[in-house]
C-alpha positions in Angstrom: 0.0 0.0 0.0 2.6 2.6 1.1 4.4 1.1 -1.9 2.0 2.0 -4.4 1.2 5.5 -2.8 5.3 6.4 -3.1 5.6 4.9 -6.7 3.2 7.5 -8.7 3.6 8.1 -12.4 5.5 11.2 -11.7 8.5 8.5 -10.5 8.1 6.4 -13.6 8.5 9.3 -15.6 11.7 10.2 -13.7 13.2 7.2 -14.0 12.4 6.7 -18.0 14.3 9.9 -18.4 16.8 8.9 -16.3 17.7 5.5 -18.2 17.4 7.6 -21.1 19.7 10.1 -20.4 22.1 7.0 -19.3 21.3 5.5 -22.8 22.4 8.2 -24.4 25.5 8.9 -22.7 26.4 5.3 -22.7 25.8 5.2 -26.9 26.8 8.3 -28.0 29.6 10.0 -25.5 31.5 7.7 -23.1 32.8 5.4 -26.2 34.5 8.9 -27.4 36.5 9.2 -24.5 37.5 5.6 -24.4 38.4 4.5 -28.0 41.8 6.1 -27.4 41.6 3.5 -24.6 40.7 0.7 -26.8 43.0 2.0 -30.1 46.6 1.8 -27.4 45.3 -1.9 -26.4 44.9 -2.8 -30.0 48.6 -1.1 -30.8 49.6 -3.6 -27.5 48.6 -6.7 -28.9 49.7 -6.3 -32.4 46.8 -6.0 -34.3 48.2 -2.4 -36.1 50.7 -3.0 -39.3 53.5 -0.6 -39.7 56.4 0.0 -42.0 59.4 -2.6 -42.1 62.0 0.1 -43.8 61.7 2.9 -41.3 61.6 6.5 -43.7 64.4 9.3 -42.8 63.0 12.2 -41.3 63.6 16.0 -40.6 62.4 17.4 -37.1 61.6 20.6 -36.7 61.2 22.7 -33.2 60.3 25.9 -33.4 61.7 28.1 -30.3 61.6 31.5 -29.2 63.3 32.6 -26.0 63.7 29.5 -25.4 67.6 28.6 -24.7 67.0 26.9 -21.3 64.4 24.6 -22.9 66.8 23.4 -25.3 69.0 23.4 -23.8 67.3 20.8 -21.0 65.1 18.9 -24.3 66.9 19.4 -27.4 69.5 16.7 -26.6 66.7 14.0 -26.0 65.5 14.6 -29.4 69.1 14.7 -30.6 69.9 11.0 -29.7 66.9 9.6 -30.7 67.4 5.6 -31.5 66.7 6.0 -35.2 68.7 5.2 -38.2 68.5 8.5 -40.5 67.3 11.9 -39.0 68.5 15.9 -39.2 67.2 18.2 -36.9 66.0 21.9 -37.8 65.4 24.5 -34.9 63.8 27.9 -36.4 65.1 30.6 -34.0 62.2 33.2 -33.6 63.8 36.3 -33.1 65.2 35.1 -29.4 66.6 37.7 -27.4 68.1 35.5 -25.0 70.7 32.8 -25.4 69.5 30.0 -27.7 72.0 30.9 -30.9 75.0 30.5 -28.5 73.3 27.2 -27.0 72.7 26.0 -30.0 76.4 26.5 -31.5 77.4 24.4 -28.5 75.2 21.9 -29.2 76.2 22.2 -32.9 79.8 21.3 -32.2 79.1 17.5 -31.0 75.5 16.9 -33.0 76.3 17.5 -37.2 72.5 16.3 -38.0 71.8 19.3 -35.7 71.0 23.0 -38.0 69.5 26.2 -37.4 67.9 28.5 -39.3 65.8 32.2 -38.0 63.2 34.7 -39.0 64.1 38.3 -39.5 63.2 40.5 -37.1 61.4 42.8 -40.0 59.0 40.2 -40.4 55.9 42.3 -39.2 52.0 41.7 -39.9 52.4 37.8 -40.4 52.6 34.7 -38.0 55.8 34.2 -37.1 55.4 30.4 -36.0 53.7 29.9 -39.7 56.6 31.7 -41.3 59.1 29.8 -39.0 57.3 26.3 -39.8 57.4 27.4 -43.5 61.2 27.9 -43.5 61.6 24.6 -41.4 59.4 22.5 -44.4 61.3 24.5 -46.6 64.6 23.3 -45.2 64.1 19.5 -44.4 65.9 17.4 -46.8 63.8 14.4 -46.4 60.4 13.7 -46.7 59.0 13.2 -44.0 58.7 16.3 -41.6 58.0 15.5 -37.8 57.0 18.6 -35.8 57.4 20.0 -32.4 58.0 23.1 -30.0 61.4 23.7 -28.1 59.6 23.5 -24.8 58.5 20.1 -25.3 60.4 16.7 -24.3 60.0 13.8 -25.6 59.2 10.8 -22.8 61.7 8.3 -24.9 64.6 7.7 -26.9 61.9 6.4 -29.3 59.8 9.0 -30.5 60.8 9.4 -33.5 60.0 5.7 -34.5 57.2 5.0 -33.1 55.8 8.4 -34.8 57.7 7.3 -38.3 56.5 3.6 -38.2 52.9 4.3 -39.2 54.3 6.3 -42.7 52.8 3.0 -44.4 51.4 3.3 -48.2 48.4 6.0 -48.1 49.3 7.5 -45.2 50.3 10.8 -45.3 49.5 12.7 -41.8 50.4 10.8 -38.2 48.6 12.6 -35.2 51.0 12.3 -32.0 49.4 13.0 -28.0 50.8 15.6 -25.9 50.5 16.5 -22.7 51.5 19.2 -19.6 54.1 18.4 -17.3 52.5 17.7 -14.2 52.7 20.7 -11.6 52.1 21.1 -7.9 49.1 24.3 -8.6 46.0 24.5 -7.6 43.1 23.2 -10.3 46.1 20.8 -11.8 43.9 17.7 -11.7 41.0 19.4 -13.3 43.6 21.0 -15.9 45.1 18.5 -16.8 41.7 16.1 -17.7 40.4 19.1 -19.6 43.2 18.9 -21.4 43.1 14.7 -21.9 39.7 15.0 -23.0 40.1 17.9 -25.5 42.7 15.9 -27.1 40.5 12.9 -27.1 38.0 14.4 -29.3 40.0 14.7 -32.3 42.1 11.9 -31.7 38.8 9.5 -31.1 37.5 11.1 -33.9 40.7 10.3 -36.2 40.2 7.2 -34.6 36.9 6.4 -35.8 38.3 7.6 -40.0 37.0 11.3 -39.6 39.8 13.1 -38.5 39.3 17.0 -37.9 42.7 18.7 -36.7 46.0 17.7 -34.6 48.7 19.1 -32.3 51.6 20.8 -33.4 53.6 19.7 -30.5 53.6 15.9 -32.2 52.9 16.0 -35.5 54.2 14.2 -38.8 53.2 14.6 -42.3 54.7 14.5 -45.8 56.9 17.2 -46.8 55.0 17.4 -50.7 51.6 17.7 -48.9 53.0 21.0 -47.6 53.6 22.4 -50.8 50.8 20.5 -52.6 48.1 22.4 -50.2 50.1 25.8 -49.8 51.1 25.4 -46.8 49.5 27.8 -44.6 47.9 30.3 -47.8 44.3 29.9 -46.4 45.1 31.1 -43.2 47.9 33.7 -42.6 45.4 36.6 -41.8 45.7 34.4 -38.4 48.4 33.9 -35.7 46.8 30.7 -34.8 46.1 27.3 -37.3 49.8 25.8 -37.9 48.4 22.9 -36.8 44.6 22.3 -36.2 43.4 24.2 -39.4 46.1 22.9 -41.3 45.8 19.1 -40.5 41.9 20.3 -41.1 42.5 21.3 -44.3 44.9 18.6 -45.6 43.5 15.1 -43.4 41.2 12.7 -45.2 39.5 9.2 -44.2 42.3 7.4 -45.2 45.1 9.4 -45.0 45.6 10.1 -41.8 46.5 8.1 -38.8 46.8 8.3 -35.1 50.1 6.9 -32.6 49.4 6.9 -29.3 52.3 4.3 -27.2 53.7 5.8 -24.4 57.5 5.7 -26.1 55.4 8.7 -28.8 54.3 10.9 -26.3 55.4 14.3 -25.8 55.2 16.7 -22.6 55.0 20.0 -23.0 56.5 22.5 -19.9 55.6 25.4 -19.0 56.7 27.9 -15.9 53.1 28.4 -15.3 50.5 25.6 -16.3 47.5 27.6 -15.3 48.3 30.5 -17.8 49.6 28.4 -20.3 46.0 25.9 -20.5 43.7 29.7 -20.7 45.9 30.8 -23.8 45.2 27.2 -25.3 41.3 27.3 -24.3 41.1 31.0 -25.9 43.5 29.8 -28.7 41.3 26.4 -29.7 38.4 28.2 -29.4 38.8 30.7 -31.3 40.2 28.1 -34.1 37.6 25.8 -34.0 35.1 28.1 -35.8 37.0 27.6 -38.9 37.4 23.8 -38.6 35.5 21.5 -41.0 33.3 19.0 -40.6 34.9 19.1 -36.3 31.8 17.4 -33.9 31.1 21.0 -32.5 27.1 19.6 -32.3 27.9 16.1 -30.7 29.7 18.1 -27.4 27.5 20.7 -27.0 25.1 18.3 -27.2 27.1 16.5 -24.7 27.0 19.3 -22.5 23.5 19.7 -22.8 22.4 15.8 -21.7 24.9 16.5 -18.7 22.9 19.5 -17.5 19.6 18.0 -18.6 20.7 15.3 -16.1 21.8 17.7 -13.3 18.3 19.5 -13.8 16.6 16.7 -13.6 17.8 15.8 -10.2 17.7 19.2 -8.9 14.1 18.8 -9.4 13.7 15.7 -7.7 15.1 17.3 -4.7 12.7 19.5 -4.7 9.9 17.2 -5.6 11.2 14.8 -3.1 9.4 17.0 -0.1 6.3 16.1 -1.4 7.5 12.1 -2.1 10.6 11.0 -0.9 10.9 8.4 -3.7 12.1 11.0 -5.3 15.3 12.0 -3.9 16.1 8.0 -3.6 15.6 7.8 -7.3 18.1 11.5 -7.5 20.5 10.0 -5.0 20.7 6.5 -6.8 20.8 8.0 -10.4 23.8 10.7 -8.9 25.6 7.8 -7.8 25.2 5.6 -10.4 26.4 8.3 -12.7 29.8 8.8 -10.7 30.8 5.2 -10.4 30.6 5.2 -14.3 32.4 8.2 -14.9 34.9 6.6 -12.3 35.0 3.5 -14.1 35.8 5.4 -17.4 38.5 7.5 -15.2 40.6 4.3 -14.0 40.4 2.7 -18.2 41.8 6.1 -19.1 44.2 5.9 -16.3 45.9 2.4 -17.3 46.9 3.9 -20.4 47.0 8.0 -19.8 48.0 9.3 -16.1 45.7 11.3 -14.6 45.6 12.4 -11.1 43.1 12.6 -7.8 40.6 11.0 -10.6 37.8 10.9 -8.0 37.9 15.0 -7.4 39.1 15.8 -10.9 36.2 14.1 -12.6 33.6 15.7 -10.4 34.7 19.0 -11.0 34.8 18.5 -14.9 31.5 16.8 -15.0 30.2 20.0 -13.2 32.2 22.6 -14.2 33.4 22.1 -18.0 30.9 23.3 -20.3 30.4 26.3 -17.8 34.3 27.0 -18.2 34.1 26.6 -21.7 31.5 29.2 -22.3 33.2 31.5 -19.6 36.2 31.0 -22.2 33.9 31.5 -25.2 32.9 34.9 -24.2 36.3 36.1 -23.3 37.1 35.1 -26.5 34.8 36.6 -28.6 35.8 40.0 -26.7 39.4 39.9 -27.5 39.1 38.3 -31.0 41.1 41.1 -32.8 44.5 39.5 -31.1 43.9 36.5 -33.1 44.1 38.2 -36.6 47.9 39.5 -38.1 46.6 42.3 -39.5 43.2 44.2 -38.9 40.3 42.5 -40.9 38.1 44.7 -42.8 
């Protein structure tokens, strides 16, 4: 009796929109965030073919200001274990030390070579001209593509990036992260950042690749020049690497590496700053990427805070019937052990820290953060262009 007086149709309802929601984020979202997860345990048993005759290749680091950064990281990329490689550093008008540095490192490394831009070089973007000049420069065909402040975790970087040049492909997408830091909102950084980068690289994944990283990225010299280089773009400071791999990835030309020994970690004296100039950066990017899954997150973000609303009125609905907030509390905690679950797969294969507090915070948080960044964004936008658009 008391049973059927708590259970009314207004419960039913709840709970059908609750397994819905559930449904729909167990279909459509969670598999996005994992099938980098599945891809690195498919690489681990051998099910991905690579080349047998591994392809010479020209690296390329752009720096500016950057002579303690090289000359910490430059030597890791310097004796990489691989047969047949030069490496180019494009010296953007530094005003500290890194020519002298890299003389020094010149005198023991001859596959080492340097090359700058002219200081006159006014209303263009300097890391497009510098990456032009790099392309321009590399004597071999395959160009491999990454930032002075970046280190890579092995002596095997290089081949594990170079092994998936197999016939047709053309572009390899690498995974970079930030060195991890002792400042507050780390954790929630730091997963903001794994998850933005799982969205192109699931998407890659799945054959519909959108854009990549210029910290660890490979493609073919001639695909450079075949596409322009950067032509479509140089009104911007931004787009050396998403709206370029945007504009030259296919289906099938384009794959993704993702072992640990390929990884790059990008430092940074201050994490915090350095993650809002990339929110402000990729967001102001993104409007010009092609066919990117814009609708699938925000659509994302709107099942999350469906789901939050929902329970927000069964709280208040649960004064009336206290099925209610059983049903809230259940769904709540049904929700958290799955995004733990998810958390702990990521985990085995991409570190991640305090998991537990980090994902709460992002499942709350995110798409709040990412409008906050949006609008700050959209008032600065001027910065973003080299010259002033008409």
């Amino acid at each position: 009796m008391i049973f059927s007086i708590l259970f009314t149709s207004d419960v039913v309802v709840l709970i059908i929109i609750i397994g819905v929601l559930f449904f729909i984020r167990a279909v459509a979202c969670i598999p996005a965030y994992l099938r980098p997860v599945w891809f690195c345990k498919k690489a681990s048993e051998r099910k991905i073919s690579y080349v047998r005759a591994l392809p010479s290749v020209s690296v390329i680091v752009y720096a500016q200001n950057d002579a303690e950064h090289l000359e910490s990281f430059l030597p890791n990329i310097l004796t990489q274990d691989y047969p047949e490689f030069e490496v180019i550093v494009i010296n953007d008008g530094s005003t500290d030390h890194t020519k002298e540095v890299l003389m020094n490192l010149q005198k023991d490394n001859p596959h080492l070579y340097q090359t700058f831009i002219p200081e006159e070089s006014r209303n263009l973007s300097r890391k497009k001209l510098a990456l032009t000049l790099g392309v321009k420069a590399a004597k071999y065909d395959i160009v491999l593509l990454t930032d002075a402040n970046c280190c890579p975790i092995s002596s095997e970087w290089i081949k594990t990036m170079a092994r998936n040049f197999v016939p047709g492909t053309e572009i390899v997408l690498g995974y970079g992260s930030y060195e991890d830091k002792k400042q507050w909102g780390e954790s929630y950084r730091m997963l903001d950042m794994l998850y933005r980068t799982f969205r192109y690289l699931s998407c890659a994944i799945k054959g519909r690749p959108y854009m990549g990283s210029g910290v660890n990225l490979a493609y073919r010299k001639h695909l450079f020049f075949e596409n322009k280089g950067f032509s479509d773009h140089l009104n911007l400071h931004f787009g050396d690497d998403d709206l370029f791999v945007n504009k030259i990835c296919t289906r099938t030309n384009t794959c993704v590496e993702l072992s640990s020994e390929s990884r790059m970690v990008e430092v940074f004296c201050n994490n915090r700053q350095a993650w809002k100039e990339q929110k402000l950066r990729y967001d102001f990017t993104s409007r010009f990427l092609k066919h990117s899954p814009r609708f699938f997150y925000r659509f994302d973000w709107f099942t999350r805070y469906f789901f939050f609303a929902v329970v927000g009125f069964s709280v208040y609905k649960g004064f009336e019937n206290p099925l209610f907030w059983i049903v809230a509390g259940t769904a709540v905690l049904l929700r958290y052990i799955v995004q733990l679950i998810v958390g702990y797969r990521i985990k085995k294969y991409f570190p991640i820290k305090n998991i537990p507090v980090a994902i709460v915070m992002f499942d709350l948080f995110q798409p709040i953060v990412d409008v906050y960044f949006h609008f700050i964004g959209m008032l600065n936008k001027k910065r973003n262009y080299t010259w002033k658009k008409k």
